[in-house]
C-alpha positions in Angstrom: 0.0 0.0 0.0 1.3 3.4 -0.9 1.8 6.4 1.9 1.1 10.0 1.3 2.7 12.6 3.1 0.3 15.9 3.4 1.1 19.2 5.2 -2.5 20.4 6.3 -3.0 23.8 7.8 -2.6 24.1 11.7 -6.5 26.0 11.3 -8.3 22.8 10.2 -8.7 21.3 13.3 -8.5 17.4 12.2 -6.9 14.7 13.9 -4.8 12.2 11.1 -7.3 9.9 12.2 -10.2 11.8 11.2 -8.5 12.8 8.4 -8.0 9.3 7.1 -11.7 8.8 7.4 -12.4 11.8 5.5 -10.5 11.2 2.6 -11.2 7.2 2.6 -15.0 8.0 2.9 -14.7 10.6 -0.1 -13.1 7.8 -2.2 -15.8 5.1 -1.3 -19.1 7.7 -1.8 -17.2 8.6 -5.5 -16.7 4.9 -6.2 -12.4 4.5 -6.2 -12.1 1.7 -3.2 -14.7 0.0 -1.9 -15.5 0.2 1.8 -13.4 -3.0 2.7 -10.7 -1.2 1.2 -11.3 2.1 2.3 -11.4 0.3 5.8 -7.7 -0.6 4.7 -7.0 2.4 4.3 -8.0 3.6 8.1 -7.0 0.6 9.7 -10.4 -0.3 11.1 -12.6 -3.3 10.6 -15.2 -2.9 7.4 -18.1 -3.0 10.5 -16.3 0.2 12.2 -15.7 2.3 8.8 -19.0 1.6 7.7 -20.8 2.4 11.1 -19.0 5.8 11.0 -18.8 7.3 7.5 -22.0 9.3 8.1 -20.3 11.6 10.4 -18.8 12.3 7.4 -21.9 12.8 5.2 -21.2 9.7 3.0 -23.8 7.3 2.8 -23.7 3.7 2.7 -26.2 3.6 -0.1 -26.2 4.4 -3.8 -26.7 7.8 -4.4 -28.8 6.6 -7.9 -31.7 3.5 -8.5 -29.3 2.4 -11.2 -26.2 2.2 -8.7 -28.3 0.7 -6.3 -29.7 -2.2 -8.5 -26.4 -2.9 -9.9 -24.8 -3.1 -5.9 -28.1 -6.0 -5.4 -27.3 -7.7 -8.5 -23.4 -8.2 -7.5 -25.0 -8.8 -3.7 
């Protein structure tokens, strides 16, 4: 697994935890990992990251019927 290195401001108040989540949950809700791996990505179980990623505003769901009836076909 690659590592990135980011300098982020001292005025966002984020911990590299919450960070993590942020940017792992943006990837899942656009469709570039999904959750297992964005779970990776954190290092928490695919339970934990799912139970949290609405804290930051990413939905478990498809955001489209067409999204969502391809996720239950592949279910």
């Amino acid at each position: 697994m690659n590592k990135v290195i980011l300098n982020i401001p001292d005025s966002i108040n984020l911990t590299a935890f919450d960070f993590s989540v942020y940017v792992a949950a943006k990837m899942y809700e656009d469709g570039l990992v999904s959750a297992g791996q964005a779970s990776e990505m954190v290092g928490i179980s695919k339970r934990a990251f799912i139970e949290i990623i609405g804290k930051y505003g990413v939905s478990l769901f498809s955001q489209s019927i067409e999204d969502l009836n391809k996720d239950i076909a592949n279910a």
